[in-house]
C-alpha positions as CSV (number, residue, x, y, z in Angstrom):
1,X,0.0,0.0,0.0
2,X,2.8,2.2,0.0
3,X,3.5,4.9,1.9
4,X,0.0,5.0,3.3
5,X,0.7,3.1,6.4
6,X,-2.1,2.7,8.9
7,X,-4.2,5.3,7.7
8,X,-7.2,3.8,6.4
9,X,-10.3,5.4,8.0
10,X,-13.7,3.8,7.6
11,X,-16.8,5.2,5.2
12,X,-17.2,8.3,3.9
13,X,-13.9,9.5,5.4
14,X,-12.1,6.7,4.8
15,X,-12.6,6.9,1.6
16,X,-11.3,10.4,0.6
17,X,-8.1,9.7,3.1
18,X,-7.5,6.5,0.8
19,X,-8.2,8.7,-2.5
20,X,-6.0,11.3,-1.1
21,X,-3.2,8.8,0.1
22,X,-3.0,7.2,-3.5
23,X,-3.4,10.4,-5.2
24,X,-0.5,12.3,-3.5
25,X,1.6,8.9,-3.8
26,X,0.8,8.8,-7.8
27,X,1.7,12.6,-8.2
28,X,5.3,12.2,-6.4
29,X,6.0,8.6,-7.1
30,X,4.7,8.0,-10.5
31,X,4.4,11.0,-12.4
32,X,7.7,12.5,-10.6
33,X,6.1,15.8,-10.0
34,X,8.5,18.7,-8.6
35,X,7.9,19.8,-4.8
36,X,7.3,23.2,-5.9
37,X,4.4,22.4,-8.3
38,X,3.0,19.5,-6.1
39,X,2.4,22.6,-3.3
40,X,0.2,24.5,-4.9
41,X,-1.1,21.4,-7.8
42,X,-1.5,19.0,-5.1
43,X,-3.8,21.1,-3.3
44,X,-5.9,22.4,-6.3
45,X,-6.1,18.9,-7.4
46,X,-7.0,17.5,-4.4
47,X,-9.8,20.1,-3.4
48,X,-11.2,19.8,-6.6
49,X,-11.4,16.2,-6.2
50,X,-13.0,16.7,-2.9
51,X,-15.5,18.7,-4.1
52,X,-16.4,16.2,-6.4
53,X,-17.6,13.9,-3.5
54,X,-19.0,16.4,-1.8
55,X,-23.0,16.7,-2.2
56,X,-23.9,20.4,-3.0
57,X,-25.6,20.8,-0.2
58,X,-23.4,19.4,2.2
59,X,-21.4,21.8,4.5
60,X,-17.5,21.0,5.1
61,X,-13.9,22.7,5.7
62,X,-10.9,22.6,3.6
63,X,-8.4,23.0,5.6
64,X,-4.7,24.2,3.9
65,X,-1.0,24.3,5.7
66,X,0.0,27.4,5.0
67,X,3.3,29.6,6.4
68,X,3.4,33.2,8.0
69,X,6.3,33.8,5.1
70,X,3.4,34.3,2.8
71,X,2.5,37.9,4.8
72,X,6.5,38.7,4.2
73,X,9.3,39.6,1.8
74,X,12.2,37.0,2.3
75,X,14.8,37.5,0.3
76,X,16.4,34.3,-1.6
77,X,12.9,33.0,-0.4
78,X,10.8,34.1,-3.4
79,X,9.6,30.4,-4.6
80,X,8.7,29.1,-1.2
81,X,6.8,32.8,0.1
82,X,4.9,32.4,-3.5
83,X,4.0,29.0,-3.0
84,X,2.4,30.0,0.1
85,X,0.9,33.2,-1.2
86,X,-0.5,30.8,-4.3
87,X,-2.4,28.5,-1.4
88,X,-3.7,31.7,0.5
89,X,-5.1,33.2,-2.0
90,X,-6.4,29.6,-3.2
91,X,-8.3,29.4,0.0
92,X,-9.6,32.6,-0.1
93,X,-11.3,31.9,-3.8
94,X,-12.5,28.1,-2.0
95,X,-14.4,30.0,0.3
96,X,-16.1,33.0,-1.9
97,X,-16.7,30.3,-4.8
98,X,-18.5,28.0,-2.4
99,X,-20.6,29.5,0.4
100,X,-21.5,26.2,2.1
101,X,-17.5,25.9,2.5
102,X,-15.1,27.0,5.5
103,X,-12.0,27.1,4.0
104,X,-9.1,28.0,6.6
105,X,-5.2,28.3,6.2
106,X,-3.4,26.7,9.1
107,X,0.0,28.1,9.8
């Protein structure tokens, strides 16, 4: 199974942690996708996927690991503060798109 380990959850939750798990696993593993890209991809793709499974009128949180360095200018930090920037602004676009959605950055 991979790097998933022991974290196989039952039902409805259980099934988007084991989508999640192989997805993120496929993206670095199989497809050899850079760390930079899978930071702010891996997140779109994965939220979008969510949302997929997600009935329309359900209510639910996306919650994003985000960084303080995305409220700062770092210098020789540029890729890693926009990275973060990217993912805040993603959030903020999650929750104006979908009302029944709490999307929060976690730093």
């Amino acid at each position: 199974m991979g790097w998933q380990g022991e974290h196989r959850g039952t039902g409805c939750q259980g099934m988007v942690e084991r989508f999640c798990w192989s997805f993120l696993s496929r993206l670095i593993l199989e497809i050899n996708i850079p760390a930079q890209e899978l930071n702010v991809k891996g997140t779109y793709l994965i939220t979008q996927s969510f949302f997929c499974l997600l009935p329309k009128s359900s209510k639910a949180s996306v919650i994003t690991v985000g960084s303080m360095v995305a409220h700062l200018i770092s210098p020789g930090k540029s890729s890693y503060v926009l990275r973060k920037l990217a993912l805040k602004r993603f959030n903020e676009l999650v929750a104006l798109e979908n009302p029944n959605v709490q999307a929060v950055v976690f730093h």
